[in-house]
VOVEXMI-70127 format. One record per residue: residue in three letters; x, y, z of N, C-alpha, C in turn. Coordinates in pm, 1 decimal, padded with zeros to 6 digits, always signed. Layout:
// residues N
+------+----------+----------+----------+----------+----------+----------+----------+----------+----------+
! type !     n_xx !     n_yy !     n_zz !    ca_xx !    ca_yy !    ca_zz !     c_xx !     c_yy !     c_zz !
+------+----------+----------+----------+----------+----------+----------+----------+----------+----------+
!  ALA !        X !        Y !        Z !        X !        Y !        Z !        X !        Y !        Z !
...
+------+----------+----------+----------+----------+----------+----------+----------+----------+----------+
***
This chain:
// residues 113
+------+----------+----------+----------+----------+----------+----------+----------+----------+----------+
! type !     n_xx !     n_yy !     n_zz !    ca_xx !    ca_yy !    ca_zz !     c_xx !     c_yy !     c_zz !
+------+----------+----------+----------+----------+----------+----------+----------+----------+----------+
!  UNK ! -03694.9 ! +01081.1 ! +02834.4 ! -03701.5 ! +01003.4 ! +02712.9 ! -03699.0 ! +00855.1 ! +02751.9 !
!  UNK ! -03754.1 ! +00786.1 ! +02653.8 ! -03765.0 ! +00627.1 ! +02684.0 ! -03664.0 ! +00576.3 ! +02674.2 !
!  UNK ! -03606.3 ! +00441.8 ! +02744.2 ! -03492.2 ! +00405.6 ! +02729.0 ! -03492.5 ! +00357.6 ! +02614.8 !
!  UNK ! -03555.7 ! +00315.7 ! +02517.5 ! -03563.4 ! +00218.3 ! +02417.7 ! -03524.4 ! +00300.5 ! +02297.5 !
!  UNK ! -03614.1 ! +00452.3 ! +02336.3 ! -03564.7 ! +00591.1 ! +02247.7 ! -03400.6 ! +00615.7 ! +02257.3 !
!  UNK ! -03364.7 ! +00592.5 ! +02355.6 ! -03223.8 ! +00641.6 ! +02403.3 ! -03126.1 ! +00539.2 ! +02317.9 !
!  UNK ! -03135.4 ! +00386.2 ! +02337.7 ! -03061.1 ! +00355.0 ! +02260.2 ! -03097.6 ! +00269.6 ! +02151.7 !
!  UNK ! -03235.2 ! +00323.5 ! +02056.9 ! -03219.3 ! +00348.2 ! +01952.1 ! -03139.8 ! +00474.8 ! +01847.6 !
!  UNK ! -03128.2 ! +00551.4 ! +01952.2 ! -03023.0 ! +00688.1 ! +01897.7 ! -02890.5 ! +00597.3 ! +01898.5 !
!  UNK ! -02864.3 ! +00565.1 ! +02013.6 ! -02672.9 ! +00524.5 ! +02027.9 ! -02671.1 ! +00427.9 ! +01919.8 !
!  UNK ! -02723.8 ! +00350.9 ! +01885.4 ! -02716.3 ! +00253.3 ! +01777.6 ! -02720.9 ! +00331.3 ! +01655.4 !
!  UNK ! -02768.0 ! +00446.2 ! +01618.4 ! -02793.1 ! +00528.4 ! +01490.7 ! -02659.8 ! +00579.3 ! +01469.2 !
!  UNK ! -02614.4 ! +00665.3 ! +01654.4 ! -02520.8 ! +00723.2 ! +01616.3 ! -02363.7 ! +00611.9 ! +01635.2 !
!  UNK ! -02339.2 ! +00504.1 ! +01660.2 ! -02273.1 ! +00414.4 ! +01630.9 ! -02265.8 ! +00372.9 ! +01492.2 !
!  UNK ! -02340.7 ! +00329.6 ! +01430.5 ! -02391.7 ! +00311.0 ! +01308.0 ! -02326.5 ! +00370.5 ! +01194.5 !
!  UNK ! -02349.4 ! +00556.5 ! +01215.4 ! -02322.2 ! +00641.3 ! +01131.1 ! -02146.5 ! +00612.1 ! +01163.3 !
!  UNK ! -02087.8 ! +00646.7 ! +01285.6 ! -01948.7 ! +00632.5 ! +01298.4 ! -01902.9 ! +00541.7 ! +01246.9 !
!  UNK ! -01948.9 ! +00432.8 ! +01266.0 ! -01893.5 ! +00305.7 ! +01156.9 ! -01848.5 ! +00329.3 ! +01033.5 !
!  UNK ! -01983.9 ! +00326.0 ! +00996.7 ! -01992.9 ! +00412.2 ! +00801.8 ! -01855.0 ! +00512.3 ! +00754.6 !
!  UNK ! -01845.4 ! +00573.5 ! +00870.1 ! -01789.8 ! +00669.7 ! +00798.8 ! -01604.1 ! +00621.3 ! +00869.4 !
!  UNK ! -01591.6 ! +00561.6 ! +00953.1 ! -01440.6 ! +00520.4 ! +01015.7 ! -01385.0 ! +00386.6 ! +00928.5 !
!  UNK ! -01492.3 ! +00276.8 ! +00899.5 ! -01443.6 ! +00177.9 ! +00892.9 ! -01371.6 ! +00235.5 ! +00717.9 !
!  UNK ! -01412.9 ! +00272.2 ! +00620.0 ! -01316.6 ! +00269.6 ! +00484.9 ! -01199.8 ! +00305.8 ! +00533.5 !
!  UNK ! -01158.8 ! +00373.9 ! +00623.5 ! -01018.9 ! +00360.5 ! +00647.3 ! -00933.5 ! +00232.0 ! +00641.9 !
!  UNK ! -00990.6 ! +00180.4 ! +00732.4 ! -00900.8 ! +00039.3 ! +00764.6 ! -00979.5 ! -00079.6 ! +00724.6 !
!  UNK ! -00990.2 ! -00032.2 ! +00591.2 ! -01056.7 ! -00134.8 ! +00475.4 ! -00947.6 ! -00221.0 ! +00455.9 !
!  UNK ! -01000.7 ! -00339.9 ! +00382.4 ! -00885.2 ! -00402.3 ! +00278.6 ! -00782.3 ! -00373.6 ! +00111.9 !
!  UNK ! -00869.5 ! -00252.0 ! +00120.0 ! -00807.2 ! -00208.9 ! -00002.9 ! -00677.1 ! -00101.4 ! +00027.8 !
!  UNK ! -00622.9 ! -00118.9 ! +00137.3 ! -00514.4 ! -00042.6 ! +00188.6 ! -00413.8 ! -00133.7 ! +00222.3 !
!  UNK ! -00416.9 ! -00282.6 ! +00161.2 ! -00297.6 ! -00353.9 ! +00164.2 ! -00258.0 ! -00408.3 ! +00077.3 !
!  UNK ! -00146.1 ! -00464.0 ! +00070.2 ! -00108.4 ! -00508.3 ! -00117.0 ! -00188.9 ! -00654.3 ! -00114.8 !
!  UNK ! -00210.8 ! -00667.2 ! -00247.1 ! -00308.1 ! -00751.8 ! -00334.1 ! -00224.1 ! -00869.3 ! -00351.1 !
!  UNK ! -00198.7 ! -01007.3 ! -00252.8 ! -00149.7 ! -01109.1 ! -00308.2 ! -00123.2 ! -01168.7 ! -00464.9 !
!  UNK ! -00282.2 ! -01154.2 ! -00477.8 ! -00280.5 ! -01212.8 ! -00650.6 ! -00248.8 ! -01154.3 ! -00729.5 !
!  UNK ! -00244.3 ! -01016.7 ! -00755.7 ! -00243.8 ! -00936.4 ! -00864.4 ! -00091.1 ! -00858.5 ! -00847.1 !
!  UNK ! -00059.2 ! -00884.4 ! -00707.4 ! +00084.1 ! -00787.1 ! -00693.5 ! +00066.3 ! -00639.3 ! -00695.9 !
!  UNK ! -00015.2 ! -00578.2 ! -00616.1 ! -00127.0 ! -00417.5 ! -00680.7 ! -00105.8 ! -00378.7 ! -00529.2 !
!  UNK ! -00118.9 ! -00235.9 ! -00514.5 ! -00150.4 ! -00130.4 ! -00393.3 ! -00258.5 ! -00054.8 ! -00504.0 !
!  UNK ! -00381.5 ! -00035.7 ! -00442.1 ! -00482.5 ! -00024.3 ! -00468.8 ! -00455.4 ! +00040.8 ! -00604.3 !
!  UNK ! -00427.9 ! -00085.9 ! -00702.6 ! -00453.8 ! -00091.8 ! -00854.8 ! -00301.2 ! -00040.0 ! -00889.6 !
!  UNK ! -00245.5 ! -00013.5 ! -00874.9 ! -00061.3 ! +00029.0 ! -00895.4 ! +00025.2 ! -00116.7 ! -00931.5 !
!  UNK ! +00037.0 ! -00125.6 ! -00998.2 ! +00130.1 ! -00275.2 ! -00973.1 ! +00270.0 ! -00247.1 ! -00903.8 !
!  UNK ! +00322.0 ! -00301.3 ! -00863.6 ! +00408.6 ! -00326.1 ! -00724.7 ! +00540.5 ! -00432.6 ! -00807.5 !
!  UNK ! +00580.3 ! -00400.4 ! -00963.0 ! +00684.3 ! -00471.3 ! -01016.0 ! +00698.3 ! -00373.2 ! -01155.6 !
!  UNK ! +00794.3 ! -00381.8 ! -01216.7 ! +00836.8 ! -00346.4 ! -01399.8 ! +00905.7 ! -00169.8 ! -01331.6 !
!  UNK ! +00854.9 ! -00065.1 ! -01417.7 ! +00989.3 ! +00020.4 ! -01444.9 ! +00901.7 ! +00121.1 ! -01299.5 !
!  UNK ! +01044.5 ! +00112.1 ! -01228.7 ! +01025.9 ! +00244.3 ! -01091.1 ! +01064.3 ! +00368.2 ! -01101.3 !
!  UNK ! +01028.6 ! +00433.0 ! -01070.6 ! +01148.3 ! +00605.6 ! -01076.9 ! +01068.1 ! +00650.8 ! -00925.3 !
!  UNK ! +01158.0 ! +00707.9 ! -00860.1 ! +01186.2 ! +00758.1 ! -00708.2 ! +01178.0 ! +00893.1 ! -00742.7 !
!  UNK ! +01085.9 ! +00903.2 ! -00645.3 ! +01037.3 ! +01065.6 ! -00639.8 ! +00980.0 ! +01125.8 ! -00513.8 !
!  UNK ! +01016.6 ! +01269.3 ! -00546.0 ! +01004.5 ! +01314.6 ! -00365.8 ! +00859.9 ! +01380.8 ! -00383.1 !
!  UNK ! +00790.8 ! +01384.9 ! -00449.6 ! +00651.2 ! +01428.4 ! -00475.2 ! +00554.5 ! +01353.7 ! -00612.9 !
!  UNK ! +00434.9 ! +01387.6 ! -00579.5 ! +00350.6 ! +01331.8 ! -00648.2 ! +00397.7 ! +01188.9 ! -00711.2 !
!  UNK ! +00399.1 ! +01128.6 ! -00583.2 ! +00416.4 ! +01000.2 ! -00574.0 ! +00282.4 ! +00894.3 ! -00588.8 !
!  UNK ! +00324.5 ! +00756.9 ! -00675.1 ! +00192.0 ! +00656.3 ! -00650.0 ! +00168.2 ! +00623.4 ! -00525.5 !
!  UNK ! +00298.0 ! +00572.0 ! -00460.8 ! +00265.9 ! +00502.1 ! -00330.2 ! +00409.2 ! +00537.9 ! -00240.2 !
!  UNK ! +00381.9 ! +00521.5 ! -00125.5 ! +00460.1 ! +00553.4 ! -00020.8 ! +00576.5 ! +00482.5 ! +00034.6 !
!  UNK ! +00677.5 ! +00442.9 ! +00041.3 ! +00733.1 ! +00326.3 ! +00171.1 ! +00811.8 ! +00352.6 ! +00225.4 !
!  UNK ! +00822.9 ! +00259.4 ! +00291.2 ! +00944.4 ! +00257.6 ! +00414.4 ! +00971.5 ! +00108.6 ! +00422.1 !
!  UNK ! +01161.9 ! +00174.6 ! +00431.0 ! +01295.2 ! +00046.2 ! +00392.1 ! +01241.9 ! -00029.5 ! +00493.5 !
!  UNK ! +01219.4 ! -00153.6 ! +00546.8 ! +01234.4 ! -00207.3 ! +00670.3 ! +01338.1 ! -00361.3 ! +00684.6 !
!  UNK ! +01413.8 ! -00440.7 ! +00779.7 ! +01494.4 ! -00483.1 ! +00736.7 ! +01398.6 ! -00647.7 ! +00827.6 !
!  UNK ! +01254.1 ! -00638.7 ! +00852.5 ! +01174.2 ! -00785.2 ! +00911.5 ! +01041.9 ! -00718.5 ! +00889.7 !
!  UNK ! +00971.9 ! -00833.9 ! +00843.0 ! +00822.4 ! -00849.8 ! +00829.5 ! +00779.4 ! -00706.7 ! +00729.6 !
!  UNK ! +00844.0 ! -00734.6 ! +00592.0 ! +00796.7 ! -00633.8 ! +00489.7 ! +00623.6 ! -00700.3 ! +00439.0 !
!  UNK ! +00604.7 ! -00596.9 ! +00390.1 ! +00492.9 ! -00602.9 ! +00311.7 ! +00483.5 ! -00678.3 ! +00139.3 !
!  UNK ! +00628.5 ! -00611.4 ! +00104.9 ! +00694.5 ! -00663.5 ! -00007.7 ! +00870.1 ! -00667.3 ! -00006.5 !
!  UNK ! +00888.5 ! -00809.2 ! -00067.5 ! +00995.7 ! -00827.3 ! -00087.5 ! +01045.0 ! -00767.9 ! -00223.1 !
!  UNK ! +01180.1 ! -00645.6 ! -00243.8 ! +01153.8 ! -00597.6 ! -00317.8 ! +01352.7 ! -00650.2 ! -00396.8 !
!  UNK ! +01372.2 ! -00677.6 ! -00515.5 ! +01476.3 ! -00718.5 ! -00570.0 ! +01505.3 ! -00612.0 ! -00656.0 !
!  UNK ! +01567.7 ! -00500.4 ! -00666.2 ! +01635.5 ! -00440.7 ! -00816.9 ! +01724.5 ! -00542.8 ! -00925.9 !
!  UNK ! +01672.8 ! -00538.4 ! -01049.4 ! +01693.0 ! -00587.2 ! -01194.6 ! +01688.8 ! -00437.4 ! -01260.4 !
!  UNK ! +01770.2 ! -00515.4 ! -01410.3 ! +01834.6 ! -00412.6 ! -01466.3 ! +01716.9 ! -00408.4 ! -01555.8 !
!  UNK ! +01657.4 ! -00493.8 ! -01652.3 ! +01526.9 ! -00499.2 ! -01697.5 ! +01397.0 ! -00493.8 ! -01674.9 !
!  UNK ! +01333.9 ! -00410.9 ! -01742.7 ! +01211.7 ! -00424.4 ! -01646.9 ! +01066.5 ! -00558.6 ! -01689.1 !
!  UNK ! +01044.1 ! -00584.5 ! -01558.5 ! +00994.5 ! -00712.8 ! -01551.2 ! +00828.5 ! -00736.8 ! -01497.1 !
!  UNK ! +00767.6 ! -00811.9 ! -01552.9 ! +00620.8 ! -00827.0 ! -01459.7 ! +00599.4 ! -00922.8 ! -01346.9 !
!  UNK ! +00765.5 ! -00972.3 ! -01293.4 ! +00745.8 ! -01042.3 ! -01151.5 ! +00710.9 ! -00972.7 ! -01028.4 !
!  UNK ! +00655.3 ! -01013.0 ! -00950.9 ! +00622.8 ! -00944.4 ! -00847.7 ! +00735.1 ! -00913.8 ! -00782.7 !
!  UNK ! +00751.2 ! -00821.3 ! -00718.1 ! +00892.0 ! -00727.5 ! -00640.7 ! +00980.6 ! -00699.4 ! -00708.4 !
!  UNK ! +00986.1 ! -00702.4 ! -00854.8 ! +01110.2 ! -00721.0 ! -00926.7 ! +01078.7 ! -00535.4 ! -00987.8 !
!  UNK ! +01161.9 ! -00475.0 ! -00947.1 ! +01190.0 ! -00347.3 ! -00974.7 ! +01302.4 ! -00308.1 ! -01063.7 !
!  UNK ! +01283.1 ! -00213.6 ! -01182.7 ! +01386.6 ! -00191.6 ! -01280.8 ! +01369.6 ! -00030.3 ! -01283.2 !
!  UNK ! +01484.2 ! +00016.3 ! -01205.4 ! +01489.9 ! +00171.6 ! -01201.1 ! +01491.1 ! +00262.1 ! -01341.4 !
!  UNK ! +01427.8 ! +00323.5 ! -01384.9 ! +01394.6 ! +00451.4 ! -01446.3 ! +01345.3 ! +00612.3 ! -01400.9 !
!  UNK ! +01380.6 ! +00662.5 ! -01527.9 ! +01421.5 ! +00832.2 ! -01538.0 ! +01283.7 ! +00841.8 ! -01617.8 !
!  UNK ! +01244.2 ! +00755.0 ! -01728.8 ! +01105.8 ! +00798.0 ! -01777.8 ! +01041.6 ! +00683.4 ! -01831.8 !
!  UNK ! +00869.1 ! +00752.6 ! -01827.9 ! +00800.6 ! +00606.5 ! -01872.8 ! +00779.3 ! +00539.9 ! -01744.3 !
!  UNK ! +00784.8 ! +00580.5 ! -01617.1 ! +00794.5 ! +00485.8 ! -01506.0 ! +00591.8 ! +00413.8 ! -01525.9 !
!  UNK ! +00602.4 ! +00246.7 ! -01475.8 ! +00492.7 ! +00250.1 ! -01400.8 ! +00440.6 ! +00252.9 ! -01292.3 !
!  UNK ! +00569.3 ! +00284.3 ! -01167.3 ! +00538.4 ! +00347.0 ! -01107.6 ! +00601.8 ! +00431.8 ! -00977.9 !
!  UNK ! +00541.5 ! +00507.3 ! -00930.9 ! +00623.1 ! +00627.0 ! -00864.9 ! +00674.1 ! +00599.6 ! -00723.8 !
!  UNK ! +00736.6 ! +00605.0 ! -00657.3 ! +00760.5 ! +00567.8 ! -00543.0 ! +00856.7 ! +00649.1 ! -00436.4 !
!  UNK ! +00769.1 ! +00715.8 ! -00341.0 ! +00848.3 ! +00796.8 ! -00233.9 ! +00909.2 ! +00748.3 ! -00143.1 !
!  UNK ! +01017.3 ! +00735.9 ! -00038.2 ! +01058.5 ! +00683.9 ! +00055.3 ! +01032.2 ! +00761.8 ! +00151.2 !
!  UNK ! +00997.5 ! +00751.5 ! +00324.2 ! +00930.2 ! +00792.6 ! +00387.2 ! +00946.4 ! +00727.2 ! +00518.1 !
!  UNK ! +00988.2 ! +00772.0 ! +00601.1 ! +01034.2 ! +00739.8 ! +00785.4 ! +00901.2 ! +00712.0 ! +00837.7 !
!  UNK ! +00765.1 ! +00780.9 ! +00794.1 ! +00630.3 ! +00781.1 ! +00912.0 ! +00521.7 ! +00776.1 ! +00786.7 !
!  UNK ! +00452.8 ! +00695.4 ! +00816.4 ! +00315.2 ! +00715.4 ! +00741.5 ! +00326.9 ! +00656.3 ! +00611.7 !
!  UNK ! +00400.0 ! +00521.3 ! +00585.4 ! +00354.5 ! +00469.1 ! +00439.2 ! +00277.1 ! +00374.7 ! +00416.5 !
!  UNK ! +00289.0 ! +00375.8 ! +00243.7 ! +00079.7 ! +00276.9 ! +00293.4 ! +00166.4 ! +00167.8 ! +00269.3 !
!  UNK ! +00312.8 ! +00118.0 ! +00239.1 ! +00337.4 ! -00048.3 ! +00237.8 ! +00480.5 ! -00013.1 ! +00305.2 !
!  UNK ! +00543.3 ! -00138.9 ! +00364.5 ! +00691.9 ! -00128.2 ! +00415.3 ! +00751.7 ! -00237.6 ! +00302.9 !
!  UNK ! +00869.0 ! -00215.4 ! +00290.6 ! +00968.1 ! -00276.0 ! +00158.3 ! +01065.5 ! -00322.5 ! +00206.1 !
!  UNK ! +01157.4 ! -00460.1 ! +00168.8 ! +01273.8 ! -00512.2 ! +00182.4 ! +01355.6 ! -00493.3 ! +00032.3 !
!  UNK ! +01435.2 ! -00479.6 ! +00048.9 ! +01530.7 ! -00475.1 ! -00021.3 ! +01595.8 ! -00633.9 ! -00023.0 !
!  UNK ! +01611.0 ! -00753.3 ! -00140.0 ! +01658.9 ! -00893.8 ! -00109.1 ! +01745.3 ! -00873.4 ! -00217.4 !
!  UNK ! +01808.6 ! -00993.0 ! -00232.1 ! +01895.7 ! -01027.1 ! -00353.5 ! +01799.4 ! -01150.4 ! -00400.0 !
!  UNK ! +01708.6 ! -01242.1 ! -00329.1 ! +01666.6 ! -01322.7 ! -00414.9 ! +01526.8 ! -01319.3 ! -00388.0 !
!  UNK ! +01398.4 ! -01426.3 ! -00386.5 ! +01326.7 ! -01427.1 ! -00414.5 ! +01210.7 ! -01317.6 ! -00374.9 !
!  UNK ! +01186.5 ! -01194.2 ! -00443.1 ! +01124.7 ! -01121.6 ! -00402.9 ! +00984.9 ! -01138.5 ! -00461.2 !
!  UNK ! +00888.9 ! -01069.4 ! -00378.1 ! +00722.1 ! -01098.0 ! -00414.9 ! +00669.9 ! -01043.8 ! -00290.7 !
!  UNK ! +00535.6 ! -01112.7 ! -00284.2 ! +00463.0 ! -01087.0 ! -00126.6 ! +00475.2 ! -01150.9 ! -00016.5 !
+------+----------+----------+----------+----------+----------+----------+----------+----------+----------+
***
C-alpha cells in the first residue's frame, strides 16, 4: 500500500478516536462560574443527601475545592449556600471517596466558586 494511503487511514482512524474520547473531558464536566451549575443543576438553595439516584456526586476535600460550600438554615440562590432538606430538594447530592464529578469544602464564610 502507498504510504500516503497508509496515513491517510491513521489520520481517519485518529480522527474517529478523537470524536468519540474527547466528550469526555469536555467542558461541560466542570462547574459553571457564572451560572453556579454542574451541567445545568444549580450548585446552591434546598439540598437533601442521598445514597442513590443522585444529581451529582462529591467528595469532602479540605484544599483546592471545586466549590466552596457554607450550610444556612434558609434556602438561598447564593452560590455554595446550601439549606438542608427532607423534601422539595433542588438538588440531590451523594457523598463519595472515588469518582465524583465536583470536590466540596465545607467553610463558615464566603462560599461560591
Amino acid at each position: 500500500m502507498k504510504l500516503w494511503l497508509k496515513f491517510a487511514v491513521f489520520c481517519g482512524i485518529l480522527l474517529l478516536t478523537l470524536s468519540v474520547v474527547m466528550p469526555v473531558f469536555s467542558a461541560s464536566n466542570v462547574v459553571n462560574r457564572f451560572t453556579c451549575s454542574y451541567q445545568g443543576k444549580p450548585l446552591y438553595g434546598r439540598v437533601k443527601f442521598v445514597e442513590s439516584f443522585q444529581d451529582i456526586k462529591v467528595k469532602v476535600v479540605t484544599t483546592s475545592p471545586d466549590l466552596r460550600v457554607k450550610m444556612v438554615t434558609n434556602p438561598t440562590s447564593r452560590c455554595g449556600e446550601w439549606a438542608i432538606v427532607e423534601f422539595l430538594p433542588t438538588l440531590k447530592v451523594q457523598f463519595v471517596e472515588t469518582l465524583p464529578d465536583i470536590e466540596i469544602q465545607f467553610v463558615e464564610d464566603n462560599p461560591g466558586v
